[in-house]
N, C-alpha and C positions, 0 to 999 in steps of 0.2 A: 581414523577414517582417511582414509586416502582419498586423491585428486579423483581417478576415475568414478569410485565408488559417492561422490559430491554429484561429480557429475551425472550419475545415472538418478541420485533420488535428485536432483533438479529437474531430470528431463521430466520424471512423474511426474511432480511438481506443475510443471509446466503443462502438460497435458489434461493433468486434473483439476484445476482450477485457475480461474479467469485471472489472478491476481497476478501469476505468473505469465505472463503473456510471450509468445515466440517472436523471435526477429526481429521486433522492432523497438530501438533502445528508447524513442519518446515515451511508450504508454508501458515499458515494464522497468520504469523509473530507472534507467539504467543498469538491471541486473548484469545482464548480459557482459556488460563493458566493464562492470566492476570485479567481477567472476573472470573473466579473461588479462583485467590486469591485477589481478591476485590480490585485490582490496578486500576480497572477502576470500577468507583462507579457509575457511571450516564452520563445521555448523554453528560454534558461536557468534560469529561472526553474519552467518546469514540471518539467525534469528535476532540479533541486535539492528537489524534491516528492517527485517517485519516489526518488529517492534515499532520502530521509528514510525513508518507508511502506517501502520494502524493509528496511532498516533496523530498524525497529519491528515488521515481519512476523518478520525472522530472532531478533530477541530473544525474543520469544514461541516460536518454533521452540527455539531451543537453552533454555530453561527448560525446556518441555516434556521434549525429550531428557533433560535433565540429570533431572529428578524420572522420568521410568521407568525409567531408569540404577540410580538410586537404589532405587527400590523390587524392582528384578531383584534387586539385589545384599543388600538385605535379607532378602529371601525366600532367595533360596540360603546367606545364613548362618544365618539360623533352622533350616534344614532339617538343617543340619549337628549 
């Protein structure tokens, strides 16, 4: 796969889903800039990416879980 051919399934990418976000390198975790300085060369490379961010999304998930977990279970023994 070639540069160009990276480049157009990114723009799809980009269009079709929020994870992908345009122009702005805070909220699309620095794609952008890493794609441009050739840090991610190829689709291995991109998906060892997604991989990570999913990764880092479901951490933040299961703390969350875990702290309202927590606070249900406080509440229902205070009540007690």
């Amino acid at each position: 796969m070639n540069i160009d051919e990276i480049e157009q399934e990114l723009g799809v990418m980009q269009l079709s889903d929020s994870f992908f976000p345009t122009g702005i390198f805070a909220t699309s975790n620095r794609l952008e800039f890493l794609f441009r300085g050739k840090k991610i060369q190829g689709m291995t490379d991109l998906i060892e990416m997604i991989k990570i961010n999913i990764i880092q999304q479901m951490g933040h998930q299961i703390v969350l879980h875990l702290q309202m977990h927590l606070i249900a279970q406080t509440k229902m023994i205070l009540r007690k």
